[in-house]
C-alpha positions in Angstrom: 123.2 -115.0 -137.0 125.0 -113.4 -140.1 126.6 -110.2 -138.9 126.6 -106.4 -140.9 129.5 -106.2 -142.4 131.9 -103.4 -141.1 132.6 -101.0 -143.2 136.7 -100.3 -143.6 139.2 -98.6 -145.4 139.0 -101.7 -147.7 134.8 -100.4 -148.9 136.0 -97.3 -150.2 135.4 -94.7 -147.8 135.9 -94.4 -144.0 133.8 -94.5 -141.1 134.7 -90.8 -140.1 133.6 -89.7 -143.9 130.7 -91.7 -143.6 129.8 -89.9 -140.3 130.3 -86.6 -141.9 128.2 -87.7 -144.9 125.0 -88.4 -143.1 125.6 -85.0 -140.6 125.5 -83.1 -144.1 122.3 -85.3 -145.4 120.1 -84.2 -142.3 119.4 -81.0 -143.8 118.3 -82.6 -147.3 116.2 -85.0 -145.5 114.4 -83.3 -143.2 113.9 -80.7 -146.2 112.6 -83.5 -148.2 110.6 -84.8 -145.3 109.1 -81.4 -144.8 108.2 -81.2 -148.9 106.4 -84.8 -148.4 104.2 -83.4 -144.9 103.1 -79.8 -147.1 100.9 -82.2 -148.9 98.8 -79.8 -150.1 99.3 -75.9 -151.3 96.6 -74.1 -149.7 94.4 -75.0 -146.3 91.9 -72.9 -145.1 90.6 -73.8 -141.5 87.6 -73.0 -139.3 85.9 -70.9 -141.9 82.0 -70.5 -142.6 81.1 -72.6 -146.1 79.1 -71.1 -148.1 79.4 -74.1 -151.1 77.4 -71.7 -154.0 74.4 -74.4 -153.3 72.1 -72.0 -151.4 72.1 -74.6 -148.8 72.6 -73.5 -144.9 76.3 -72.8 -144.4 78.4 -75.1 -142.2 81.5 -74.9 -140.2 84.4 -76.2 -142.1 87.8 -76.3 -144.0 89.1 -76.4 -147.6 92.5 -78.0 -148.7 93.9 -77.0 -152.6 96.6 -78.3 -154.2 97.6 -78.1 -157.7 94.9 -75.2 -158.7 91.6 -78.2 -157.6 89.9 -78.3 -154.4 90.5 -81.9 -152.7 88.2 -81.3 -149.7 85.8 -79.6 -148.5 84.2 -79.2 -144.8 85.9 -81.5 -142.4 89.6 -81.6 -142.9 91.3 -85.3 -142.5 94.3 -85.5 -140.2 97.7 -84.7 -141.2 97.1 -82.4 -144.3 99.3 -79.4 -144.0 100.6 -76.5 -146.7 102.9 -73.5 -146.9 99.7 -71.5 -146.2 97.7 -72.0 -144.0 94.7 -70.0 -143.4 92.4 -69.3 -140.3 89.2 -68.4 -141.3 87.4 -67.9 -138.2 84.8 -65.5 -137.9 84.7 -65.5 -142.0 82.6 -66.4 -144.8 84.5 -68.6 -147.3 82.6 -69.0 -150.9 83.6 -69.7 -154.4 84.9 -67.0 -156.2 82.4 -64.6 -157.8 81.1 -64.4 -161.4 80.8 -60.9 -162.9 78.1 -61.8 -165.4 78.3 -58.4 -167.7 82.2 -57.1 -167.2 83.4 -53.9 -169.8 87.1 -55.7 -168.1 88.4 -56.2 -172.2 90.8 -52.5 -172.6 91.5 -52.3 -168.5 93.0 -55.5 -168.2 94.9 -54.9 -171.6 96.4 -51.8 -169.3 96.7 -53.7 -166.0 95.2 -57.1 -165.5 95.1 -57.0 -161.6 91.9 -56.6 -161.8 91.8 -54.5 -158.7 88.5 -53.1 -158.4 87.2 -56.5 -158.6 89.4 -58.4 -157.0 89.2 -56.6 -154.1 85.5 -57.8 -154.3 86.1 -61.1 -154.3 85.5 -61.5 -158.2 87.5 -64.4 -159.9 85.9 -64.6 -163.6 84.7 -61.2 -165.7 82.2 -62.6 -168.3 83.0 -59.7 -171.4 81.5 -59.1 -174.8 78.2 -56.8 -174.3 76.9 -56.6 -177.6 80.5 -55.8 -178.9 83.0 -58.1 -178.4 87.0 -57.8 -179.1 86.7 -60.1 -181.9 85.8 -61.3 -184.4 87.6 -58.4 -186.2 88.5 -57.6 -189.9 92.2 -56.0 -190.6 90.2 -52.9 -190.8 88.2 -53.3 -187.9 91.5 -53.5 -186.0 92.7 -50.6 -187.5 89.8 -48.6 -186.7 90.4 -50.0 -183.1 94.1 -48.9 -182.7 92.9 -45.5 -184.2 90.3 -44.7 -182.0 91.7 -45.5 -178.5 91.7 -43.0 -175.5 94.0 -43.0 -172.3 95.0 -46.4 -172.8 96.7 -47.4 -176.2 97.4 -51.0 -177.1 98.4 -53.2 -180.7 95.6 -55.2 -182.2 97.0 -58.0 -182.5 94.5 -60.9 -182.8 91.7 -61.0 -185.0 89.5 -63.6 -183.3 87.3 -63.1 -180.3 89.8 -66.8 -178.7 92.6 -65.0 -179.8 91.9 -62.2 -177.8 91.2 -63.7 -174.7 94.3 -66.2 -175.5 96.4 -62.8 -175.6 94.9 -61.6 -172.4 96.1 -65.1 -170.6 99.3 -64.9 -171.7 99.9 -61.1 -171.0 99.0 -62.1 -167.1 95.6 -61.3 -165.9 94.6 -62.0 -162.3 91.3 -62.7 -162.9 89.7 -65.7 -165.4 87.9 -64.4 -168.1 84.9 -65.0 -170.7 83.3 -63.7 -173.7 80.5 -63.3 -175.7 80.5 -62.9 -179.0 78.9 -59.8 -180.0 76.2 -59.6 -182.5 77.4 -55.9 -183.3 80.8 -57.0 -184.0 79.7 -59.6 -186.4 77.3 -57.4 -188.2 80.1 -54.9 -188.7 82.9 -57.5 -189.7 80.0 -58.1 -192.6 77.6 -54.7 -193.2 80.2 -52.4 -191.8 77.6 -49.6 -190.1 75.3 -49.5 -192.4 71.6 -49.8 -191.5 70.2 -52.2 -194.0 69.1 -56.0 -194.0 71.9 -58.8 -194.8 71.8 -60.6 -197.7 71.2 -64.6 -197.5 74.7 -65.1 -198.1 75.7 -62.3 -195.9 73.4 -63.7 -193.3 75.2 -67.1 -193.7 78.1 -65.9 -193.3 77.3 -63.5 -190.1 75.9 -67.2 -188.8 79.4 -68.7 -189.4 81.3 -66.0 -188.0 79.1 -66.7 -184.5 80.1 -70.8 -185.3 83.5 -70.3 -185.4 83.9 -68.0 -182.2 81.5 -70.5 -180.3 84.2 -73.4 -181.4 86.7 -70.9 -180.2 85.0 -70.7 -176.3 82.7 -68.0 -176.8 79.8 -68.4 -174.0 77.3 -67.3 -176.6 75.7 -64.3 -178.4 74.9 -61.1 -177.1 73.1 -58.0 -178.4 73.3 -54.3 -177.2 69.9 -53.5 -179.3 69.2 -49.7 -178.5 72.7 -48.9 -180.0 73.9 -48.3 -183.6 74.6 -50.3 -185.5 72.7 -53.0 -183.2 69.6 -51.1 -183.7 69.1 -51.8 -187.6 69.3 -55.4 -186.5 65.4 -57.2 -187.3 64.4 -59.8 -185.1 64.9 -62.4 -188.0 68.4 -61.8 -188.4 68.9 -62.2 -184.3 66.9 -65.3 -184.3 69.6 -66.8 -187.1 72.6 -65.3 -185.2 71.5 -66.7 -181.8 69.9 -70.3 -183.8 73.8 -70.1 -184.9 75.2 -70.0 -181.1 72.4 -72.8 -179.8 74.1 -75.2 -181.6 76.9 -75.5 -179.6 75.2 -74.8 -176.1 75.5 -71.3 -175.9 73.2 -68.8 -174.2 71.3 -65.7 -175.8 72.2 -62.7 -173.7 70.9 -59.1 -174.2 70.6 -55.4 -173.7 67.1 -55.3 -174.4 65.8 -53.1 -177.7 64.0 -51.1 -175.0 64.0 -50.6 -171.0 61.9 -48.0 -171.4 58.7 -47.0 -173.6 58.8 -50.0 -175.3 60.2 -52.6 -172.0 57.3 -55.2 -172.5 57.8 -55.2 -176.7 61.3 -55.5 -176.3 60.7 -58.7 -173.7 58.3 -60.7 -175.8 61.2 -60.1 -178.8 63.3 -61.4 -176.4 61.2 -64.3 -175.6 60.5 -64.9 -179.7 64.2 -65.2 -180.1 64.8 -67.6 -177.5 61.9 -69.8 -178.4 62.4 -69.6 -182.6 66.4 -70.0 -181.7 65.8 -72.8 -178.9 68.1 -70.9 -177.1 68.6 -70.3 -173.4 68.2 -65.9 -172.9 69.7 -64.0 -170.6 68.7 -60.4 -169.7 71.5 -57.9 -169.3 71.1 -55.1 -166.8 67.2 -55.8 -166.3 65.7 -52.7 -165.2 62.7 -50.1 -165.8 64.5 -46.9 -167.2 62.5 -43.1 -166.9 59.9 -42.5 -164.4 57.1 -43.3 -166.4 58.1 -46.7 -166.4 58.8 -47.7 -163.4 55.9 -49.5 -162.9 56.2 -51.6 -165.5 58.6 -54.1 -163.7 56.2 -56.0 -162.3 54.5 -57.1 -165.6 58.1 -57.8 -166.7 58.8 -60.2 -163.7 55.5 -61.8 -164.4 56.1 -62.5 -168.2 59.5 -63.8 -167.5 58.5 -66.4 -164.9 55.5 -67.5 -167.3 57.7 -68.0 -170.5 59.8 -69.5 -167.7 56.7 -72.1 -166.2 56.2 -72.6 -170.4 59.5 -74.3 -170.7 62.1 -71.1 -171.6 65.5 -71.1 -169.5 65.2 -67.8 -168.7 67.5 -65.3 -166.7 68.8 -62.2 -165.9 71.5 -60.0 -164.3 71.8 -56.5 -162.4 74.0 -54.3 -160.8 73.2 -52.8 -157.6 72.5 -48.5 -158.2 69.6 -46.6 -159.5 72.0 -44.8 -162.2 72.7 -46.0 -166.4 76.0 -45.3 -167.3 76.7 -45.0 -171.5 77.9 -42.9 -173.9 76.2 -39.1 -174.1 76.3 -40.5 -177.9 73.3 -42.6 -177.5 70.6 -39.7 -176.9 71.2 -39.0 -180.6 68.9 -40.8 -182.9 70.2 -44.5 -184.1 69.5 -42.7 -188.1 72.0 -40.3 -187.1 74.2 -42.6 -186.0 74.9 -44.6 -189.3 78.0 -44.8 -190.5 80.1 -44.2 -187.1 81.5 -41.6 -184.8 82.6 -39.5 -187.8 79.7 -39.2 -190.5 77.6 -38.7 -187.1 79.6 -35.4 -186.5 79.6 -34.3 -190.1 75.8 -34.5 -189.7 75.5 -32.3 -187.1 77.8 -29.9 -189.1 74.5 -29.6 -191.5 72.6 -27.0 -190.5 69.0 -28.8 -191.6 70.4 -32.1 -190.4 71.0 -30.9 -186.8 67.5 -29.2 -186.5 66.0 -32.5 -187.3 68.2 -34.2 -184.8 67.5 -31.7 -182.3 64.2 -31.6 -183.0 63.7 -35.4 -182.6 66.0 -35.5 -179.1 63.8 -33.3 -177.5 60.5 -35.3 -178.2 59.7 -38.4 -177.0 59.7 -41.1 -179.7 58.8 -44.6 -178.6 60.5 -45.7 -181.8 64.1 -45.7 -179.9 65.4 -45.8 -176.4 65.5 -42.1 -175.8 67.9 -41.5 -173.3 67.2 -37.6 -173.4 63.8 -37.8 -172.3 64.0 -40.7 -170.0 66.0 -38.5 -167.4 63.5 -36.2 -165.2 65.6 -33.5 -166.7 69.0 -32.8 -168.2 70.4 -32.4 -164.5 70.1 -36.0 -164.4 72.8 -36.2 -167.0 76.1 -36.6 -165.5 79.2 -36.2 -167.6 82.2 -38.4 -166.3 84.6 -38.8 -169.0 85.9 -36.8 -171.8 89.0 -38.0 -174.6 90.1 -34.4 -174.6 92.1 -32.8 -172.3 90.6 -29.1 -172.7 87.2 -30.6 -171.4 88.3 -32.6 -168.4 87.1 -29.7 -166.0 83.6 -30.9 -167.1 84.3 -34.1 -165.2 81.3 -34.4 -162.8 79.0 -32.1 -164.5 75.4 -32.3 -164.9 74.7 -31.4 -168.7 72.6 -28.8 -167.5 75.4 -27.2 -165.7 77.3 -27.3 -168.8 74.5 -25.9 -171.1 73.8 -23.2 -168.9 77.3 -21.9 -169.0 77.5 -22.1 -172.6 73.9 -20.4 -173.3 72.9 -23.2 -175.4 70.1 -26.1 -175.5 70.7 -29.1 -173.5 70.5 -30.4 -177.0 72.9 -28.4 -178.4 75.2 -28.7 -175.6 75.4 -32.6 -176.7 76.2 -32.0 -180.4 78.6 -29.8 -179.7 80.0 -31.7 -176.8 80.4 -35.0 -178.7 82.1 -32.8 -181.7 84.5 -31.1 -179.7 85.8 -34.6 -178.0 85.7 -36.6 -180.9 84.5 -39.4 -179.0 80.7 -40.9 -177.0 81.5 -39.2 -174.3 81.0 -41.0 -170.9 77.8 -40.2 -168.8 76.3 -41.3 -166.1 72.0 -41.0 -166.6 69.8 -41.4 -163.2 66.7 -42.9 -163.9 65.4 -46.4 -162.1 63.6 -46.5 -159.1 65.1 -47.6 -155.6 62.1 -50.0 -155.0 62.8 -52.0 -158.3 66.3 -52.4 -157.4 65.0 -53.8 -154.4 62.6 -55.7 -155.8 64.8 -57.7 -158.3 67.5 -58.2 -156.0 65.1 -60.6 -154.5 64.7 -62.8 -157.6 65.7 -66.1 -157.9 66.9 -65.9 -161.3 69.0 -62.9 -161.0 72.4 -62.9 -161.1 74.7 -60.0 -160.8 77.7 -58.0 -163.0 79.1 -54.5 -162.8 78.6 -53.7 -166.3 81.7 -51.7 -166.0 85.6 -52.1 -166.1 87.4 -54.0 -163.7 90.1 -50.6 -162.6 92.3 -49.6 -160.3 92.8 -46.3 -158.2 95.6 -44.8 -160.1 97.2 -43.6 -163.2 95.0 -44.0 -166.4 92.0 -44.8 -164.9 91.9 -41.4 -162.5 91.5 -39.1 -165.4 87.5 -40.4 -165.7 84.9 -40.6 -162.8 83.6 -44.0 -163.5 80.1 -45.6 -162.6 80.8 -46.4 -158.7 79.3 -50.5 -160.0 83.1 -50.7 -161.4 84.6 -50.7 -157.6 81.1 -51.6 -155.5 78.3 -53.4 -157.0 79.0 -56.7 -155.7 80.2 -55.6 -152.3 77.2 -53.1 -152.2 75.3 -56.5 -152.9 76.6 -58.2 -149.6 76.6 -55.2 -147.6 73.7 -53.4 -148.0 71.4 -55.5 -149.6 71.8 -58.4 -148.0 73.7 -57.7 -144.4 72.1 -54.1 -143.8 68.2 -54.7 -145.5 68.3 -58.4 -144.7 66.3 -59.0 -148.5 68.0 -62.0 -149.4 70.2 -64.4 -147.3 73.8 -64.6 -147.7 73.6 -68.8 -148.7 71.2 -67.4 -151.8 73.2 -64.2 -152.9 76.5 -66.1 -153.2 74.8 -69.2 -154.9 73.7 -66.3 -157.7 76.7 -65.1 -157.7 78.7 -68.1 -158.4 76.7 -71.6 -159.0 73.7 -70.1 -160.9 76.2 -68.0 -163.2 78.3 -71.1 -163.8 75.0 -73.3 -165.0 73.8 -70.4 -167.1 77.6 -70.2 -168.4 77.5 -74.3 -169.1 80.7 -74.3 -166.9 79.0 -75.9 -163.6 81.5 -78.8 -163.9 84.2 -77.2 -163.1 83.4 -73.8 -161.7 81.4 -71.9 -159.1 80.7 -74.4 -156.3 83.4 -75.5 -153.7 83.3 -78.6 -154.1 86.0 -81.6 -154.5 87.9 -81.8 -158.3 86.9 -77.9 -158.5 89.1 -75.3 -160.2 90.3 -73.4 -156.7 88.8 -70.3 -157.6 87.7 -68.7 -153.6 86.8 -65.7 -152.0 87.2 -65.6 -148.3 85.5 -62.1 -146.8 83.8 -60.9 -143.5 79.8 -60.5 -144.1 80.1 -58.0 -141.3 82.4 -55.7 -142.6 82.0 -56.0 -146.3 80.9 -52.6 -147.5 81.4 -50.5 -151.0 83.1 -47.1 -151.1 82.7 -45.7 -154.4 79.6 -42.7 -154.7 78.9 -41.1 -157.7 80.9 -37.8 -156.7 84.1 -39.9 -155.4 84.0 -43.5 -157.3 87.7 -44.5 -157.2 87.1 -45.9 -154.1 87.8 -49.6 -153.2 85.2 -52.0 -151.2 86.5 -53.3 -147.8 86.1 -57.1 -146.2 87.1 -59.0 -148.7 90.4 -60.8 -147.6 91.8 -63.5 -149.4 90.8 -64.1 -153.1 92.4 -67.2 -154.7 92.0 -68.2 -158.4 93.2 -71.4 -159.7 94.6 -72.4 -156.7 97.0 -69.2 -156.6 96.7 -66.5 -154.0 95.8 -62.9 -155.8 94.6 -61.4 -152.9 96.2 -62.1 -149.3 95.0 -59.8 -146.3 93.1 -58.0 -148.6 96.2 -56.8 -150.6 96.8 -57.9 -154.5 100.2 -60.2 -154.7 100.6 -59.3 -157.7 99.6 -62.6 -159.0 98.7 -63.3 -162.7 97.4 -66.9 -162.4 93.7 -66.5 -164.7 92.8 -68.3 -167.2 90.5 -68.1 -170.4 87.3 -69.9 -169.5 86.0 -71.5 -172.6 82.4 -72.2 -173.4 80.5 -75.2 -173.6 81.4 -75.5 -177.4 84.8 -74.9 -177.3 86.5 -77.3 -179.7 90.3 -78.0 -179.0 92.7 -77.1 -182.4 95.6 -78.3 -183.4 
């Protein structure tokens, strides 16, 4: 048998160096050896599944590695990573969808995402009727110009290049857009309430083309707003015909959740047909007391149109309170022209009396605000541009008018000229039985319809809706846990799986499933609870305690890491450029 040779002086190097080589190697290898046994990033062990299906839960793990999900439910042997995470005791779901997120400016300012994040949120879904692009150098201008606490450079003009911006700044969270109707009339009519012409038309119907190449989700309206308002149903039925050719979804504040809630759903119903466009209700709700009832004939015309062959759906957030501008109690007519000429009008003595005069009777020819509310103490001011006014912070308006001596009415003119800005209120006026009611539909989704904050700086100098920092923790708290209306298999499937199919983004996102972006929120359906009131909002939920987002932990132990791994979340006709 043919011996080893022994190694000598003669090979180059001696037995004692050799020794001392391989001594010095066993760190390297069993380094190397440990890299080659962490064969995955992220394992998560003995949780509760909930996969976004619907379907029962089941005990289980998840293994991640490189931002996908490679398993799901029972782990095979020998899989380990540098975290490693017992879930026992905890639910573990995809991450959350905020279907109607005002996250654009906050993230711009800080894109933790905390108030959301802390929720288990892992994709804010922007672009309510306005949208951060597309935008005209003016338009930009106007933008930079008219900014409140937080200040930031336009920089993009296109609604992609915006949310390209936000991905590359850092943000925690994915994110999404619509492209807003609003914007695109503006980037064509400026403000001014008149029809297009058919070449303006055309090329408000490109405009919605090229942001839909560019990932936009779809089109969406804000319709009891100016300059949304002057909007006729023909010209949204061309806008949204625009956006159904690439897959994308109609979605819309309604002309009306008020006087006119049942016209304003069979518009919506003639734009989705006409269009052959999937519609999506923003904020569904019956608004004033008078209306209340109507919700029921609402939920019955839906759910016909949707038997008749319409994909219809909506979303909600979780309070009995509106939150807009003060701004939009003022007639849409008075409203032409912007923020400016609005407050010149109200300088004109006969001009005011009319707009007074027209606030303070009901009209079912707009969506007024003013006379929706029981009474003006159901008027809550929360944020204010100008420092002398801050003190009003939390104010009814009919505190502030009675301190002044001066209408209700009045107290809003003035108020709105004195700020130079919408001012933010908050407006209590849906019913607590409706909000139960729809939670229980199985084509509602859910979304905050507010910023995505955080508990300092900037952000403390307004009292926000509590939605921004509890509606989807008030969801799995109180609505679910505490009342027992829906079960926790069927609220996280609407808040992840159905918002991903209505999104066209299924594929990837909003199940836990194998070949899935890792996008995961791991919480306690015991202890999951909101904070926030109306008095005290800047208050985070609780029981949320690991949130991972492409495969990357943001949240660990229910505190942020400071992680920026989101992505922009393209729509279905998203077309690649060189």
């Amino acid at each position: 048998m043919k011996s080893l040779p022994v190694c000598k002086e003669s090979c180059g190097i001696s037995v004692s160096r050799m020794i001392a080589i391989v001594i010095l190697a066993i760190p390297v290898l069993f380094f190397l050896s440990s890299c080659e046994r962490h064969t995955h990033d992220i394992i998560i062990t003995n949780g509760s599944i909930y996969d976004g299906t619907g379907g029962t839960s089941y005990n289980g793990g998840i293994a991640v590695r490189e931002g996908r999900i490679t398993h799901v439910g029972e782990l095979p042997d020998g899989l380990s990573a540098p975290e490693m995470i017992d879930a026992r005791g905890m639910a573990v779901a995809p991450g959350f969808i905020n279907m109607l997120s005002w996250a654009d400016v906050p993230l711009l300012h800080d894109g933790r995402s905390l108030s959301n994040i802390k929720q288990g949120v892992t994709l804010e879904v922007m672009g309510e009727g306005w949208s951060m692009g597309p935008f005209t150098d003016r338009m930009a201008l106007e933008r930079e110009e008219d900014q409140g606490d937080i200040t930031y450079d336009v920089t993009w003009r296109t609604l992609g290049g915006f949310l390209e911006h936000l991905e590359e700044r850092g943000v925690s969270t994915n994110v999404a857009s619509f492209v807003g109707a609003t914007t695109v009339r503006i980037y064509v009519l400026g403000r001014d309430d008149r029809a297009p012409s058919s070449d303006e038309l055309a090329k408000m119907q490109g405009l919605v083309r090229e942001a839909m190449q560019e990932g936009a989700m779809g089109l969406s309206t804000a319709l009891i707003y100016a300059p949304a308002w002057y909007a006729d149903t023909g010209e949204l039925i061309a806008l949204a015909s625009a956006a159904a050719e690439y897959g994308g979804v109609y979605a819309t504040h309604l002309r009306s959740e008020g006087d006119r809630f049942l016209e304003a759903i069979e518009e919506m119903l003639q734009i989705a047909e006409e269009a052959g466009i999937a519609a999506h209700i923003h904020h569904l709700k019956a608004a004033g007391t008078e209306n209340w009832h109507k919700i029921d004939e609402v939920i019955d015309r839906v759910e016909q149109a949707q038997r008749d062959g319409l994909d219809i759906t909506a979303n909600m957030y979780m309070y009995t309170a509106a939150s807009t501008q003060l701004s939009a109690v003022v007639p849409p007519w008075a409203r032409e022209g912007g923020r400016r000429i609005m407050i010149e009008r109200f300088q004109n003595p006969v001009i005011r009396a009319e707009i007074i005069e027209e606030m303070e009777r009901p009209d079912p020819e707009w969506e007024n605000f003013f006379q929706m509310v029981s009474s003006p103490d159901d008027i809550t001011l929360v944020g204010f541009r100008s420092d002398q006014l801050q003190h009003f912070i939390g104010w009814s308006l009919a505190e502030v008018a009675e301190l002044r001596g001066t209408s209700p009415a009045e107290t809003v003119l003035d108020l709105i000229t004195e700020d130079d800005s919408g001012i933010s209120a908050v407006y209590h006026l849906m019913s607590e039985e409706n909000v139960e009611r729809q939670v229980q539909l199985p084509w509602m989704t859910f979304g905050s319809d507010g910023g995505s904050i955080a508990a300092e700086g900037v952000f403390l100098n307004r009292n926000p809706h509590p939605r921004a920092y509890g509606n989807f923790a008030r969801l799995l708290g109180h609505y679910v846990r505490d009342l027992g209306l829906v079960t926790l298999e069927d609220a996280v499937h609407r808040l992840t799986a159905l918002p991903a199919r209505i999104l066209g983004i299924d594929r990837e996102r909003g199940y836990l499933a194998e070949g899935y972006h890792a996008d995961i929120a791991i919480f306690d359906p015991e202890e999951i609870r909101d904070h926030a009131t109306y008095d005290n909002p800047h208050q985070y939920a609780t029981g949320v305690y690991y949130v991972f987002v492409n495969g990357v932990t943001v949240l660990r132990n229910g505190e942020h890491t400071e992680a920026m791994p989101g992505r922009f979340v393209r729509g279905p006709g998203w077309q690649e450029r060189d």
